[in-house]
C-alpha positions in Angstrom: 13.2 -50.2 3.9 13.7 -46.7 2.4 11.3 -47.7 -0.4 8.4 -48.7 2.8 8.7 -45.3 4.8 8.4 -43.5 1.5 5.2 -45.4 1.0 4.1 -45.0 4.5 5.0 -41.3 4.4 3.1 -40.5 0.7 -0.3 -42.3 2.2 -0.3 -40.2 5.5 -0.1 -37.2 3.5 -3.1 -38.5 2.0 -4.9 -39.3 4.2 -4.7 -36.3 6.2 -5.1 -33.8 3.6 -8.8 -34.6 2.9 -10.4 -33.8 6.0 -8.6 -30.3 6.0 -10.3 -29.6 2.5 -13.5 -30.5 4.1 -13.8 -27.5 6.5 -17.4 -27.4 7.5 -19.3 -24.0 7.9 -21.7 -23.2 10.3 -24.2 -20.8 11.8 -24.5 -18.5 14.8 -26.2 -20.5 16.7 -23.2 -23.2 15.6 -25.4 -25.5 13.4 -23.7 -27.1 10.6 -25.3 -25.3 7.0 -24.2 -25.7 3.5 -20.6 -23.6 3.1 -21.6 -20.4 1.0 -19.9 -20.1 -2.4 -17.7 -17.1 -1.8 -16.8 -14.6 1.4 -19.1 -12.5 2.1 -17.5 -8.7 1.0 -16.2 -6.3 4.1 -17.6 -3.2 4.5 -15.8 0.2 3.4 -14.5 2.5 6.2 -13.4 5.7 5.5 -11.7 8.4 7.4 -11.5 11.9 7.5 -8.5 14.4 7.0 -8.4 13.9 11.2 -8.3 10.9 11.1 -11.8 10.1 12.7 -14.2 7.9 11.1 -16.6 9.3 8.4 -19.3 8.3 5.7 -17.1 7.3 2.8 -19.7 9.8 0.4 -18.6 13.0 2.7 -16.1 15.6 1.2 -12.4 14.6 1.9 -12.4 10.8 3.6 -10.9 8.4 2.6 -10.7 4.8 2.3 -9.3 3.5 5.6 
């Protein structure tokens, strides 16, 4: 019996581990498209001395 649950157990890991691989992307409009190879990168934000929000080239900011 032990030996049946274990079998039982293994195959509904199985089974439910594919479809979770299989995340499908899509658009804004919510149409499925073809999953793009790798995140797309986040913009830099910088800050000033302050605080306050600046152009990361400007004298004194920071990465945020």
């Amino acid at each position: 019996m032990k030996a049946l649950s274990f079998i039982v157990a293994a195959a509904l890991a199985v089974s439910t581990a594919a479809p979770l691989a299989a995340a499908p992307c899509r658009d804004a409009k919510g149409k499925f498209i073809k999953c793009p190879e790798k995140a797309p990168a986040k913009k830099q934000v910088c800050k000033d001395a302050k605080g306050k929000f600046a152009k990361c080239g400007t004298p004194g900011a920071k990465p945020a």
